[in-house]
N, C-alpha and C positions, 0 to 999 in steps of 0.2 A: 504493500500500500504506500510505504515511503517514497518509494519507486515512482508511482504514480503520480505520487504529488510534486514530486521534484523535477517530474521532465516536465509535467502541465504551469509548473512556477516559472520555468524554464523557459516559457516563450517570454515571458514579462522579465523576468530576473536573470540575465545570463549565467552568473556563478552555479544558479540552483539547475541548471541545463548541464552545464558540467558534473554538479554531482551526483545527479541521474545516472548518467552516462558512466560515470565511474564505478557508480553503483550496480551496474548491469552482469558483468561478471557474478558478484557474489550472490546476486539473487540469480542469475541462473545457479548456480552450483546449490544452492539452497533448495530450488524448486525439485531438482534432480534427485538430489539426497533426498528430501521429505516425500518424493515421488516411492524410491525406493524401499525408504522403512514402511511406507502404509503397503505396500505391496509383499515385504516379508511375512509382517504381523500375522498372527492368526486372527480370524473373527471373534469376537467378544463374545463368549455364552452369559446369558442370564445369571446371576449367582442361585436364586432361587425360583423353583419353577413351580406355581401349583396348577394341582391338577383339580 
């Protein structure tokens, strides 16, 4: 979401265009990573189930 905000600040405020853009590497490798753990995980079972 910082992302977002800082390339859209970005057209009005040059600096914050820059640290979008700098920023784009580590939110890709974030997205990727966080892509990967939810993809490991097992699905969540209910702790208690009634019948």
């Amino acid at each position: 979401m910082l992302l977002v905000i800082s390339l859209c600040a970005g057209l009005v405020i040059t600096p914050f265009a820059h640290l979008g853009y700098d920023l784009l590497p580590f939110s890709a490798f974030l997205l990727t990573l966080g892509s990967f753990l939810t993809a490991v995980l097992p699905p969540l079972k209910p702790a208690f189930v009634r019948s």
